[in-house]
C-alpha positions in Angstrom: -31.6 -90.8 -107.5 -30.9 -93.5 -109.7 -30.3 -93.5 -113.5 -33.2 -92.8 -115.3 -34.0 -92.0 -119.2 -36.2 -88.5 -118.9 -38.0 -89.3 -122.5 -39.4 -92.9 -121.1 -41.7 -90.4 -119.2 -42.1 -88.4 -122.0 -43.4 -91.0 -124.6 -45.3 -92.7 -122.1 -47.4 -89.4 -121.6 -47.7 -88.4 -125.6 -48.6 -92.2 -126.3 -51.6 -91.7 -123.3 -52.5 -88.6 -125.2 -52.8 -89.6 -128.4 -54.7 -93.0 -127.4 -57.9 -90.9 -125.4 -57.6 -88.7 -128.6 -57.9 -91.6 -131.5 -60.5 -94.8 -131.2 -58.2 -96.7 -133.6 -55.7 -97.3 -131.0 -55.4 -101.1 -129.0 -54.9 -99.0 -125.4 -54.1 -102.5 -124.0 -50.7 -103.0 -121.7 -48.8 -105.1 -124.6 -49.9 -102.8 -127.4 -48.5 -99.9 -125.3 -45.7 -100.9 -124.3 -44.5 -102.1 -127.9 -45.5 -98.7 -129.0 -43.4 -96.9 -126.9 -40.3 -99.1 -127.5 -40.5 -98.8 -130.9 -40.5 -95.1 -130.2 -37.7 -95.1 -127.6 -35.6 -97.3 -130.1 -35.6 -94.4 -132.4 -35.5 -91.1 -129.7 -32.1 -90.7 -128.8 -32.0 -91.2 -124.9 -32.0 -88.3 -122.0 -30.4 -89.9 -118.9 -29.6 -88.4 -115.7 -28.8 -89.3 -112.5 -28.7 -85.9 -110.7 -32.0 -84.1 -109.4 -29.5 -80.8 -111.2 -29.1 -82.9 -113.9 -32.6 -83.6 -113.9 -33.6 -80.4 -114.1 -31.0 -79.2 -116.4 -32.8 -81.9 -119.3 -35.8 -81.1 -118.6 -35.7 -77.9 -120.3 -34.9 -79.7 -123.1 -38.0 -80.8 -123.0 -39.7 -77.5 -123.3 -38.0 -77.4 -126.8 -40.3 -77.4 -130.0 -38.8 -79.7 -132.0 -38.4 -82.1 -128.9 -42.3 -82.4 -129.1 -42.4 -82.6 -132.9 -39.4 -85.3 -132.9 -41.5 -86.7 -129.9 -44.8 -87.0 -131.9 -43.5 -87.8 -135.1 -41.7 -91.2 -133.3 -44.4 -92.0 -131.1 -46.9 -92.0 -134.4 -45.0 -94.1 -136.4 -44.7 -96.7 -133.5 -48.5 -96.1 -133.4 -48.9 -97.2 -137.2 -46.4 -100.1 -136.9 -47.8 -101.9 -133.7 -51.4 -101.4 -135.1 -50.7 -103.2 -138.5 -49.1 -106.0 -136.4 -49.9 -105.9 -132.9 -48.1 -109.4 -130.7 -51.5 -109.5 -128.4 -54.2 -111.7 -128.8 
């Protein structure tokens, strides 16, 4: 296994969520990828390197206030990147 941030995952999945839920969202690669950076910048990192350790974080995950933490970052990013998105 190599080392890996578990919440990369995480934000990737919440930011594909929320775009198929909202029609104000740019769902292109760029737009997506600044999103969740923004959001990572601000999430404080999960890394493993273990499958055990891997597992360990990942109940973590389950946690409520991950997913409102989760949300709440990967929004924001949302609202920044739309008022100035870098694609053309």
């Amino acid at each position: 296994m190599k080392l890996k941030n578990l919440k990369e995952k995480q934000v990737m999945d919440t930011i594909d969520r929320i775009i198929r839920e909202r029609d104000d969202i740019c769902d292109c690669d760029r737009c997506r990828l600044d999103i969740a950076a923004i959001a990572l910048n601000n999430l404080k990192p999960k890394y493993v390197v273990t499958e055990k350790g891997g597992l360990y974080a990942k109940v973590d995950i389950l946690d409520y206030q991950y997913d409102v933490d989760l949300i709440k970052e990967v929004t924001q990013a949302i609202e920044i990147v739309n008022k100035q998105p870098h694609h053309e």
